[in-house]
MDTraj code that builds the backbone (N, CA, C; nanometers):
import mdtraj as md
import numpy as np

residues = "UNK UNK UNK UNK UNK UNK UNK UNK UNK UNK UNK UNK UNK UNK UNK UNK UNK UNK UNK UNK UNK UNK UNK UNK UNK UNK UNK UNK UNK UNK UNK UNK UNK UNK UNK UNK UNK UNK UNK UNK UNK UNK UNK UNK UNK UNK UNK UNK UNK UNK UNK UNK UNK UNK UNK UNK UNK UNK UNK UNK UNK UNK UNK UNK UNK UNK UNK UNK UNK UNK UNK UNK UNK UNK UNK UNK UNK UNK UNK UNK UNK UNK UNK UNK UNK UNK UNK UNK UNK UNK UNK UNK UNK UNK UNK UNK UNK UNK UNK UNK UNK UNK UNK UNK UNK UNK UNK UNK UNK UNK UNK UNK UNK UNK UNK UNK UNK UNK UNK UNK UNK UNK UNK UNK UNK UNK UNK UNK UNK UNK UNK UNK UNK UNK UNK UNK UNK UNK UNK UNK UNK UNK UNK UNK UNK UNK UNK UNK UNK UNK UNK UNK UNK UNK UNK UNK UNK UNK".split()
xyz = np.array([
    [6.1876, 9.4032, 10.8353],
    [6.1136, 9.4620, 10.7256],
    [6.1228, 9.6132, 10.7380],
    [6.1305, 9.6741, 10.6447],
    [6.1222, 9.8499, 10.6141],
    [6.0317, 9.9124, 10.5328],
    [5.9435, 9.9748, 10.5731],
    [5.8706, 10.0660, 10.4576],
    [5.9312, 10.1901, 10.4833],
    [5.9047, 10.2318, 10.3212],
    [5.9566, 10.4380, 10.3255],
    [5.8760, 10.4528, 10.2383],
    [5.8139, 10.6089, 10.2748],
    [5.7230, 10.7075, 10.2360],
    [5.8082, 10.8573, 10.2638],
    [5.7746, 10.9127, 10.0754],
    [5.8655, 11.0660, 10.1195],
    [5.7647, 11.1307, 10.0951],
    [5.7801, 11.2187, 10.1624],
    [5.6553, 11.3332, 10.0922],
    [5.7522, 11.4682, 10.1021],
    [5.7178, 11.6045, 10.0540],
    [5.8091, 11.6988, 10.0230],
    [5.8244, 11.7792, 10.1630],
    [5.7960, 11.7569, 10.2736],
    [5.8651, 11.8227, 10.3793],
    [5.9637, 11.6923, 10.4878],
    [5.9474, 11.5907, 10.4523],
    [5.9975, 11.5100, 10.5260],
    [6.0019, 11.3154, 10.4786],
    [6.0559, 11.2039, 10.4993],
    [6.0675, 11.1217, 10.5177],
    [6.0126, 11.0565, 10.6241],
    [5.9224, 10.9353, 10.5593],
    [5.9146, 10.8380, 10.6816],
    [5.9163, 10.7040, 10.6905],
    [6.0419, 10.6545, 10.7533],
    [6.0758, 10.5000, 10.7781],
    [5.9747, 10.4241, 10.8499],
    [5.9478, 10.2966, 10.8258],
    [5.9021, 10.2534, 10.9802],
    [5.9732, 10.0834, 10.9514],
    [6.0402, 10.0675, 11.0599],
    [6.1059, 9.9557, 11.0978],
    [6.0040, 9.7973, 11.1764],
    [6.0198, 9.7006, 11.1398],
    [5.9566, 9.5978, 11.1757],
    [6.0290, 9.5089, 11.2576],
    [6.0444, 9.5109, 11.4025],
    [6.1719, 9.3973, 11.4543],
    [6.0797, 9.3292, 11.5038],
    [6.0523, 9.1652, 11.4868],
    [5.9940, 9.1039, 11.5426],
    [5.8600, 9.1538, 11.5667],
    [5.8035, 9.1920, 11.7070],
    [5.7016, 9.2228, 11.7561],
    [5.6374, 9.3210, 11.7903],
    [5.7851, 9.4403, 11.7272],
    [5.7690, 9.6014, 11.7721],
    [5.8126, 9.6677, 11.6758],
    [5.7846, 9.7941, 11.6747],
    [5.7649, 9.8753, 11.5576],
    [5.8543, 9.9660, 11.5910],
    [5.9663, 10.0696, 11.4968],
    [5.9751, 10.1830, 11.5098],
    [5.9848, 10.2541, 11.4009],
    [5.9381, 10.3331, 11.4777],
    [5.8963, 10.4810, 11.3330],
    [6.0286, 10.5621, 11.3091],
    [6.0701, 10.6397, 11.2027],
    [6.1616, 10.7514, 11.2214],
    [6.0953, 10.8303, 11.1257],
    [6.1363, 10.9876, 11.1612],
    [6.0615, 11.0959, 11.0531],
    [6.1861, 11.1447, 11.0408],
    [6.1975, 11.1551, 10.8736],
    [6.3407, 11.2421, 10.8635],
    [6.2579, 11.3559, 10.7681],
    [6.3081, 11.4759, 10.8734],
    [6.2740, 11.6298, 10.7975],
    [6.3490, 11.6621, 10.7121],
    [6.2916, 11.7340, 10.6481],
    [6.4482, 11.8280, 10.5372],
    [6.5254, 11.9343, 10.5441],
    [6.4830, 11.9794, 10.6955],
    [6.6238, 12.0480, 10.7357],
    [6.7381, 11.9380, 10.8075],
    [6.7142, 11.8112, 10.7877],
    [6.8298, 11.7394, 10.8397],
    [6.7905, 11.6837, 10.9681],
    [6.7199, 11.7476, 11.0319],
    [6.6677, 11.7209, 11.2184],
    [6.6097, 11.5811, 11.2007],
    [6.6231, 11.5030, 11.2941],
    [6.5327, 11.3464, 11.2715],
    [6.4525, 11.3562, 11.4121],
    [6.3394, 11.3168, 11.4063],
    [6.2860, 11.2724, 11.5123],
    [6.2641, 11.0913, 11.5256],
    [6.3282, 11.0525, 11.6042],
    [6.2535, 10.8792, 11.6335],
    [6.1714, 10.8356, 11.7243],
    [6.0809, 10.8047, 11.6632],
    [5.9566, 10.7467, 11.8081],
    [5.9520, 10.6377, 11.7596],
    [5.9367, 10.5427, 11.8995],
    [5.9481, 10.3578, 11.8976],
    [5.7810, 10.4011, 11.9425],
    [5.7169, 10.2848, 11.8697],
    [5.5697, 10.2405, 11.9669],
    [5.6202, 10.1230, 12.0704],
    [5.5498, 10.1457, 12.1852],
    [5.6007, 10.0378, 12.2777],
    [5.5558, 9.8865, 12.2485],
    [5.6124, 9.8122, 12.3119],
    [5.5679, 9.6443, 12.2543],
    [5.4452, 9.6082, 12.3716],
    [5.4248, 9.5501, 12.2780],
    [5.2709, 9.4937, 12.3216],
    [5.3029, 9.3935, 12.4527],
    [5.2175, 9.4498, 12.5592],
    [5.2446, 9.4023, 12.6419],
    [5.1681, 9.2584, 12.6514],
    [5.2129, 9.1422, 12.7544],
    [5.1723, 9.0075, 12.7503],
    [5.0708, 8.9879, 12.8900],
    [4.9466, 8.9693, 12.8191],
    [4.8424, 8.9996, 12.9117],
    [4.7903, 8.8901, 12.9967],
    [4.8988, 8.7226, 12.9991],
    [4.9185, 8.6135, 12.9920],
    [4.9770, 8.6650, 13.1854],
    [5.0540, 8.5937, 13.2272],
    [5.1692, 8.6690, 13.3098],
    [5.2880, 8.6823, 13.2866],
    [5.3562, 8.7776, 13.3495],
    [5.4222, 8.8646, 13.3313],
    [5.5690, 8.7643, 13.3316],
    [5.5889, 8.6943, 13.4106],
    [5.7156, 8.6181, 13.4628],
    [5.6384, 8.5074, 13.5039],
    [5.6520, 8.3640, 13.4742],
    [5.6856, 8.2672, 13.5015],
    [5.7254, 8.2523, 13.6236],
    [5.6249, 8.1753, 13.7262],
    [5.7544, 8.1063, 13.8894],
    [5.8260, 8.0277, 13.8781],
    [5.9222, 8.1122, 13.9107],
    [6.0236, 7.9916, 13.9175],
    [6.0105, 7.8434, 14.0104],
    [6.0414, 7.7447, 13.9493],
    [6.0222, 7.5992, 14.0326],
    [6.1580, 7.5843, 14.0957],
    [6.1216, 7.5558, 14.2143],
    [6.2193, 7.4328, 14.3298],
    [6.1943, 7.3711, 14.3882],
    [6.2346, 7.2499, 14.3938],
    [6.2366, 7.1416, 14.4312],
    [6.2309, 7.1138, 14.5735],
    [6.1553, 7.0829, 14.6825],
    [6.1528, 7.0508, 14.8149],
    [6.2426, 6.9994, 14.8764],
    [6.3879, 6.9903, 14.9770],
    [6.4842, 6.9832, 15.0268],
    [6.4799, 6.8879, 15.1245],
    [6.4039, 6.9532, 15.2093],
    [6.4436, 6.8085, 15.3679],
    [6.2979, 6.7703, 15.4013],
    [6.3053, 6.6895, 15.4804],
    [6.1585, 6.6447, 15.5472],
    [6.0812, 6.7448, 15.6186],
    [6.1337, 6.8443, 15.6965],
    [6.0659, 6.9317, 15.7697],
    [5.9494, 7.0264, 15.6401],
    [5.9949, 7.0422, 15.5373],
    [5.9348, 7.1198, 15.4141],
    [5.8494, 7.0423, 15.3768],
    [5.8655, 6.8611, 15.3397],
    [5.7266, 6.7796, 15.3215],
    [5.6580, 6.7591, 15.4553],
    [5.6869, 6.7629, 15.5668],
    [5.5949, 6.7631, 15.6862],
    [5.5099, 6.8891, 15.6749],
    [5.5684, 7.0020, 15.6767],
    [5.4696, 7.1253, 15.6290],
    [5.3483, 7.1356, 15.5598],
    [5.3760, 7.0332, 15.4014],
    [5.2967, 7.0209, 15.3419],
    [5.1512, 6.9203, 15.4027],
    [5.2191, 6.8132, 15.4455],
    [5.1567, 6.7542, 15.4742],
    [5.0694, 6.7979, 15.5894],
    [5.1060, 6.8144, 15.7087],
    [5.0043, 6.8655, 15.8077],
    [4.9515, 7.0100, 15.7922],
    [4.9736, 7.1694, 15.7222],
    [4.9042, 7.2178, 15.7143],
    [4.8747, 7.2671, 15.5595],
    [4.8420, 7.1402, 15.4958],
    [4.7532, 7.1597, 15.3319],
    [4.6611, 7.2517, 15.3511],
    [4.6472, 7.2830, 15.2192],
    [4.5084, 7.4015, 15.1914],
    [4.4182, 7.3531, 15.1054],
    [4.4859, 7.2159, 15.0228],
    [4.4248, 7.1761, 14.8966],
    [4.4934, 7.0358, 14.9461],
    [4.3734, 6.9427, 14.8725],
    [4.4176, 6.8185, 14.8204],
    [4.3270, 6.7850, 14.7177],
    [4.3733, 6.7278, 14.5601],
    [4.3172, 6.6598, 14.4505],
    [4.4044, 6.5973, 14.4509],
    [4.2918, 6.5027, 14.3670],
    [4.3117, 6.3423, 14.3211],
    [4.2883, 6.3196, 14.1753],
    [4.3405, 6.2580, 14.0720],
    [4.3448, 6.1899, 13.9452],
    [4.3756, 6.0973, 13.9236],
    [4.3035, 5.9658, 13.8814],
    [4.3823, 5.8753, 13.8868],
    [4.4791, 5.8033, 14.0443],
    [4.5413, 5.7761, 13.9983],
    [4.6479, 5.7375, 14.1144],
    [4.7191, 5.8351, 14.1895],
    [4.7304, 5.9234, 14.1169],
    [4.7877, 6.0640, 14.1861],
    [4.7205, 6.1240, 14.2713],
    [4.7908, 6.1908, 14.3665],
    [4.7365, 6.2939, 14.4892],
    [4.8563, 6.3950, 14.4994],
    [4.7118, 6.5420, 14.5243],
    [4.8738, 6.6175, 14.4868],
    [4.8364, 6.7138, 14.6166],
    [4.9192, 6.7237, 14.7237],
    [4.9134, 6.7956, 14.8550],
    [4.9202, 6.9416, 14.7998],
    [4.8712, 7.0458, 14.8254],
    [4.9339, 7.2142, 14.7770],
    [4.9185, 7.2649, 14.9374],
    [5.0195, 7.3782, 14.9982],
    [4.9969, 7.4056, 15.0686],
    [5.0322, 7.5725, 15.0256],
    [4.9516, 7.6714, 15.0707],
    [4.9941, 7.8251, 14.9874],
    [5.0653, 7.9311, 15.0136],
    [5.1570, 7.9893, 14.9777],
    [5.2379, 8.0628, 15.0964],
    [5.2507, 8.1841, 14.9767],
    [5.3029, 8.3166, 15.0180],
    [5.3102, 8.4279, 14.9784],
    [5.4587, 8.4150, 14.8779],
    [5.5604, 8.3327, 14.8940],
    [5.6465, 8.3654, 14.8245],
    [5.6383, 8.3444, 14.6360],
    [5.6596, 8.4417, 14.5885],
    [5.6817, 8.3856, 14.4289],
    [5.7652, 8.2499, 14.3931],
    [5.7464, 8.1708, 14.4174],
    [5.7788, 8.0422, 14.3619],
    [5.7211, 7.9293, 14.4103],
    [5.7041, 7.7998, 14.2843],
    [5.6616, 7.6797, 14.3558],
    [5.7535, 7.5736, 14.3712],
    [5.7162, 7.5476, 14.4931],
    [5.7933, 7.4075, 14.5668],
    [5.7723, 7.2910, 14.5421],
    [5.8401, 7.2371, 14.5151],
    [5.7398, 7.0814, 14.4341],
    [5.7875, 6.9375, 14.5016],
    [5.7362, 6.8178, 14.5497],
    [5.8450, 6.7434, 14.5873],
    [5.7376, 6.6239, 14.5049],
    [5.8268, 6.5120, 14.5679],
    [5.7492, 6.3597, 14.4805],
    [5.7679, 6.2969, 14.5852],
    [5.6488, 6.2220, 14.5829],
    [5.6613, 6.0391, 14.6461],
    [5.5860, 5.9437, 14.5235],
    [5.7124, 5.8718, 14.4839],
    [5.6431, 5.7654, 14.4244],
    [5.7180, 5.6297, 14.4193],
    [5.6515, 5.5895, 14.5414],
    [5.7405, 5.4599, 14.5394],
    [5.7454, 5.3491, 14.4216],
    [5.8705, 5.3066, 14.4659],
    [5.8844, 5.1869, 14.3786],
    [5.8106, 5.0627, 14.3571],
    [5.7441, 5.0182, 14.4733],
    [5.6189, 4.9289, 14.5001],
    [5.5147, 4.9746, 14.4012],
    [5.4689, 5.1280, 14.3670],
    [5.3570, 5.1401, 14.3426],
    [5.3566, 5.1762, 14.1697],
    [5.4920, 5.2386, 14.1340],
    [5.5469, 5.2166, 14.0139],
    [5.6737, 5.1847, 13.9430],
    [5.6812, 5.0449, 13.8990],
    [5.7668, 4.9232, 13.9195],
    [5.9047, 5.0057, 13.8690],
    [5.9121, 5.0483, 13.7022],
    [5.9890, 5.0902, 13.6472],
    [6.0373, 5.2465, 13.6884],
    [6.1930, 5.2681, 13.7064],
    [6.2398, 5.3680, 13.7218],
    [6.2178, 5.4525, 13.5959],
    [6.1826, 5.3933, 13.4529],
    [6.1532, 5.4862, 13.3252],
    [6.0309, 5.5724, 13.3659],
    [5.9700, 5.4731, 13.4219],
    [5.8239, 5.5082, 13.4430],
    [5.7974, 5.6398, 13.5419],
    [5.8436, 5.6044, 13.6412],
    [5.8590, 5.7411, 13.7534],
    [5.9012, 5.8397, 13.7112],
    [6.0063, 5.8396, 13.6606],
    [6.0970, 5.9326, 13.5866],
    [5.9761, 6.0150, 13.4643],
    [5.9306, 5.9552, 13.4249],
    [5.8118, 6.0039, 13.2897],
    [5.7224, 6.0643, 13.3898],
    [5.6718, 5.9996, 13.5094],
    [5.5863, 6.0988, 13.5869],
    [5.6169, 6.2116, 13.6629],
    [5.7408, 6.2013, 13.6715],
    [5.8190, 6.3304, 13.7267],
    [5.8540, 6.4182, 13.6310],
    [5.8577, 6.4079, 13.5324],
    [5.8546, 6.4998, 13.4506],
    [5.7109, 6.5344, 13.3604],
    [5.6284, 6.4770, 13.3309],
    [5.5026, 6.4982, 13.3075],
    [5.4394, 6.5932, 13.4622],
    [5.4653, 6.6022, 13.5720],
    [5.4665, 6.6931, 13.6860],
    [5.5105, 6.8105, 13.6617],
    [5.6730, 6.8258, 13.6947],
    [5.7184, 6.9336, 13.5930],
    [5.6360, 7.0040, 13.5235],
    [5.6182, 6.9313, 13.4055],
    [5.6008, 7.0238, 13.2768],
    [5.4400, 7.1116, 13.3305],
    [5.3434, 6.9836, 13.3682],
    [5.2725, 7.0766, 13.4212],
    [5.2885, 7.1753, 13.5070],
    [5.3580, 7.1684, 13.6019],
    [5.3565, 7.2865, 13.7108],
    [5.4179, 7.4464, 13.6165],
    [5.5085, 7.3653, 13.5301],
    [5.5518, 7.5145, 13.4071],
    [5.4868, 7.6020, 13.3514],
    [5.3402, 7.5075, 13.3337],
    [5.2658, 7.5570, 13.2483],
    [5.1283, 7.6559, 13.2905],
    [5.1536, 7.5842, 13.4553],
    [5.0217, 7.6571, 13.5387],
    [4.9807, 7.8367, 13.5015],
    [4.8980, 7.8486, 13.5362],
    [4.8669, 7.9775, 13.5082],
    [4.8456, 8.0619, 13.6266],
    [4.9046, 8.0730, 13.7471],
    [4.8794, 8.1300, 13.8708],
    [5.0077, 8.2810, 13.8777],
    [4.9568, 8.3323, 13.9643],
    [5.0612, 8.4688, 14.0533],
    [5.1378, 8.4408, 14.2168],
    [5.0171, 8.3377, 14.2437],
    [5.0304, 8.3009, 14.4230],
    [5.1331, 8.1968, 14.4097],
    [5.2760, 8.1496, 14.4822],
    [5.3416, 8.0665, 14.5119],
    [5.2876, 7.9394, 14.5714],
    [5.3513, 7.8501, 14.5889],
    [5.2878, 7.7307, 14.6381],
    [5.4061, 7.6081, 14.6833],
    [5.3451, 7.5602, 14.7852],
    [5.4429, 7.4413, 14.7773],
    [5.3285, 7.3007, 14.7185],
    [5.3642, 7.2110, 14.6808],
    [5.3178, 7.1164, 14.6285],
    [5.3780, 6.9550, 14.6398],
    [5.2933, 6.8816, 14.6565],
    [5.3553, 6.7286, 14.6645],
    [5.2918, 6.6466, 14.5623],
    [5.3636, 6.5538, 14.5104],
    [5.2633, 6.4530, 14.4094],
    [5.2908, 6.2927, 14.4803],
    [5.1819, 6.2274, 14.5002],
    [5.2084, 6.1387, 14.5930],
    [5.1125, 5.9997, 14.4982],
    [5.1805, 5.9152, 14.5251],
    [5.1029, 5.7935, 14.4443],
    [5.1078, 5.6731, 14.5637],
    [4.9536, 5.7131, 14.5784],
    [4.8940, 5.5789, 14.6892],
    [4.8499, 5.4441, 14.6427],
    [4.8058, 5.4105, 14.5074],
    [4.7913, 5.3293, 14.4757],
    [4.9145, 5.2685, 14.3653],
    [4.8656, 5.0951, 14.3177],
    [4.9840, 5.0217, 14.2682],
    [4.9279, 5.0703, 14.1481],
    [5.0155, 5.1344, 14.0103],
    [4.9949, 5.1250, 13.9037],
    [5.0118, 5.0203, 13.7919],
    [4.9534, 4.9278, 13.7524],
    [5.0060, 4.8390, 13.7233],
    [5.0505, 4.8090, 13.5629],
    [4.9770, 4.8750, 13.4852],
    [4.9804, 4.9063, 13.3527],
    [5.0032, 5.0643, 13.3307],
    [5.0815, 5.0687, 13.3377],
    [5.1565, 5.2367, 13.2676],
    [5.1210, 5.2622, 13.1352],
    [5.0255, 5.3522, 13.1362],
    [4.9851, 5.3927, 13.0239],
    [5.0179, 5.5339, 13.0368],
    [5.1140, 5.5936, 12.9079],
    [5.1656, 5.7415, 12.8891],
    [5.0671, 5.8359, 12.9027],
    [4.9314, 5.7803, 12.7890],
    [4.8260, 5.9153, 12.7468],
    [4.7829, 5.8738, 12.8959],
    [4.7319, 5.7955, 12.9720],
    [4.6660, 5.8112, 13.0832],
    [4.7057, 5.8757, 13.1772],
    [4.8403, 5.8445, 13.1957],
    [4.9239, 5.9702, 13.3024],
    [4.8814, 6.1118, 13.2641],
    [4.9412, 6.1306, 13.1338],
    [4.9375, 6.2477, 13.1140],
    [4.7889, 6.3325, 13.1039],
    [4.7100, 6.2353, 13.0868],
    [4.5187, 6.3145, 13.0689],
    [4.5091, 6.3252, 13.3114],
    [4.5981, 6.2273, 13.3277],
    [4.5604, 6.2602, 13.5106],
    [4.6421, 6.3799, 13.5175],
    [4.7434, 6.4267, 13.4680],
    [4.8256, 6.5280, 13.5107],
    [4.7270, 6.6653, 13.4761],
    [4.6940, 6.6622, 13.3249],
    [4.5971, 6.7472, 13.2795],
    [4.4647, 6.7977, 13.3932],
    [4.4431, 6.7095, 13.4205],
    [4.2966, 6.7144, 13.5096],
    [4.3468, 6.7587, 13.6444],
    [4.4740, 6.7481, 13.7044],
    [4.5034, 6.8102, 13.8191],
    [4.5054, 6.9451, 13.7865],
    [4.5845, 7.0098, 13.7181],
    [4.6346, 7.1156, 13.6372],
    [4.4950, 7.1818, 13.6622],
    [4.4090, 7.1559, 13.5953],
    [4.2417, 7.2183, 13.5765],
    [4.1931, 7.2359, 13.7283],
    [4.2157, 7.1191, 13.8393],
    [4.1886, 7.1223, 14.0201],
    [4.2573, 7.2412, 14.0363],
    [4.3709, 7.2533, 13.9848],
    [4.4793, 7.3335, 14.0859],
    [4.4506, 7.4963, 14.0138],
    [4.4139, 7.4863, 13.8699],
    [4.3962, 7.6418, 13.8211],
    [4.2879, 7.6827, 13.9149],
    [4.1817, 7.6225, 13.9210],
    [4.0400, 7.6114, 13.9491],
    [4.0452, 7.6526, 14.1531],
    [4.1321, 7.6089, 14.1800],
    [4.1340, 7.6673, 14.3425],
    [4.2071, 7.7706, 14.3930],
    [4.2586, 7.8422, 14.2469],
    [4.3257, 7.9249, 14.3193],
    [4.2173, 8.0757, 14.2960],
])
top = md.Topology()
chain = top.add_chain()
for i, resn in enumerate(residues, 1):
    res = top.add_residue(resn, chain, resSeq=i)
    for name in ("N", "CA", "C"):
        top.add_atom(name, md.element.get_by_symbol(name[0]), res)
traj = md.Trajectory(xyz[None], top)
């Protein structure tokens, strides 16, 4: 978008890109001055952590013997243990005993995911999602209202 305004010593543009503005003043000796207003900064955070995925056993033993946090939802248990680096570590246990279908796991591993994307933290973390009990009726909204409610444990302790 462009607006222009002349008045008799000078011109003035102002440009609309998306989310930021810039101004230009054109004088009438020819000289231009351009000033950008800066973009609004995102008072949300700044960068997103990046997620990775937990590697060998020595990294889930970590978690496991020196946790800082443990919540529960539902069938889920989610180990956090807290460390200084910018990123979270994430691993899974969910056996096959306890949820029959590979669709199914797969939907809870990514309903995990998405939450951990969405968290709202600065502090890194490693994290486990662990399912101790048999699920026996897979219900989508129910997973996903337990994932929700961890999400709220895990904003809530940090």
């Amino acid at each position: 978008a462009k607006e222009r305004a002349s008045f008799s010593n000078c011109t003035i543009l102002l440009f609309k890109n998306g989310s930021s503005f810039s101004l230009l003043v054109l004088h009438n000796s020819s000289q231009f001055l351009k000033i950008e207003e800066p973009k609004a900064e995102n008072h949300s955070l700044s960068k997103p952590l990046k997620l990775v995925s937990l590697k060998n056993k020595s990294d889930f033993d970590l978690v496991f013997k020196d946790k800082d946090f443990t919540h529960t939802s539902g069938a889920f248990k989610a180990y956090i243990f807290l460390h200084s680096l910018k990123k979270i570590e994430y691993g899974f246990i969910y056996p096959k005993k306890n949820i029959k279908l590979a669709v199914n796991r797969n939907y809870a591993k990514r309903s995990a995911k998405e939450m951990l994307r969405t968290l709202k933290t600065k502090e890194g973390f490693k994290i486990i999602f662990f399912v101790g009990k048999k699920i026996d009726s897979f219900n989508k909204d129910k997973i996903k209202n337990n994932f929700v409610e961890l999400k709220r444990e895990i904003e809530s302790s940090f």
